[in-house]
N, CA, C and O of each residue as an XYZ file, in Angstrom:
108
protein
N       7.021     14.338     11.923
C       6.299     15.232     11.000
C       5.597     16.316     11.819
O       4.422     16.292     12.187
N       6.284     17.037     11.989
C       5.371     18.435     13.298
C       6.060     19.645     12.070
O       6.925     20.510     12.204
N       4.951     19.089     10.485
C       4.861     20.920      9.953
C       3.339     21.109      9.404
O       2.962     20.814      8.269
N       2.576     21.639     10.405
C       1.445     21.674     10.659
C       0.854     22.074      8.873
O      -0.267     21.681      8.548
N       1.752     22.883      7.825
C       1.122     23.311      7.002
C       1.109     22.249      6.070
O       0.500     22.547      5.042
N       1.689     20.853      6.095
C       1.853     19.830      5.515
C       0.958     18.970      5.794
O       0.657     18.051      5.033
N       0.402     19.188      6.987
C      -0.745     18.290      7.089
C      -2.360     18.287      6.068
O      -3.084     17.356      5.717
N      -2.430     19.507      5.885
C      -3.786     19.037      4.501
C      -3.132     18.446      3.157
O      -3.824     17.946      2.270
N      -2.377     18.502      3.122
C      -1.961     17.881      2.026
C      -1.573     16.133      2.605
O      -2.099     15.105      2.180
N      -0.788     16.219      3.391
C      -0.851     14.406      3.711
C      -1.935     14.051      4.175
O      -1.958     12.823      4.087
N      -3.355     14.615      4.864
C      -4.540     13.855      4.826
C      -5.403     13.965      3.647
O      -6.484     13.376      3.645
N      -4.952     14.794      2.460
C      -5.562     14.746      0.992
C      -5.204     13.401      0.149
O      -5.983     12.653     -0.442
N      -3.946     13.329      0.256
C      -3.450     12.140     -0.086
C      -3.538     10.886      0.191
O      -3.309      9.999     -0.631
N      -3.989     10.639      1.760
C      -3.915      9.982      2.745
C      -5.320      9.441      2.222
O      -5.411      8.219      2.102
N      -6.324     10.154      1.927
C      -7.646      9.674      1.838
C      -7.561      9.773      0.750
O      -8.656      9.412      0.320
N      -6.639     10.175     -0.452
C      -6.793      9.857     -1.963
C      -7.069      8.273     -1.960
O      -8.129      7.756     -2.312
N      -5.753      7.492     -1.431
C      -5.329      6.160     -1.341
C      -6.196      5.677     -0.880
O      -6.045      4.456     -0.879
N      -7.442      6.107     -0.286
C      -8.179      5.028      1.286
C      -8.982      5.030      0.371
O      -9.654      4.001      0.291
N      -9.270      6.179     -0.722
C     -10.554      6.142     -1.595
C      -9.999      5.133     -2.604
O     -10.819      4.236     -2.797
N      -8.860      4.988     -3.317
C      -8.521      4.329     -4.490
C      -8.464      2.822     -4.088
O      -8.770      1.911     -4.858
N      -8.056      2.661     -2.850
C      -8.047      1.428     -2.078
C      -9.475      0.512     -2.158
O      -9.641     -0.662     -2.490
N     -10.329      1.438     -1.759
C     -11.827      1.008     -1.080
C     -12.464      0.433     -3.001
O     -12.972     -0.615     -3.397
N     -12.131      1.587     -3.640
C     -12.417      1.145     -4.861
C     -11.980      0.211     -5.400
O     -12.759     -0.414     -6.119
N     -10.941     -0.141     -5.310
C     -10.165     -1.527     -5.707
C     -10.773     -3.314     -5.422
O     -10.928     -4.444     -5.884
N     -10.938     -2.287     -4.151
C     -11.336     -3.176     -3.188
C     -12.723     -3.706     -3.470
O     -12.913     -4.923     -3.480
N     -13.790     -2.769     -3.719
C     -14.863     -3.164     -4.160
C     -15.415     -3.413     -5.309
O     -16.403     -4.144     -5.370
N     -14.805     -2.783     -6.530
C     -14.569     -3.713     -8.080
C     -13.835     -5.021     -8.096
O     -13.687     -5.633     -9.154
């Protein structure tokens, strides 16, 4: 994955999941 303009979008996503996760996780 070396397309630098793709990267805010896969760490948007990336921390969508870590947030939906953590929430899961803690309900």
């Amino acid at each position: 994955m070396r397309h630098p303009r793709l990267w805010p979008a896969v760490t948007a996503v990336a921390a969508a999941l870590g947030v939906v996760l953590a929430v899961a996780l803690f309900l």
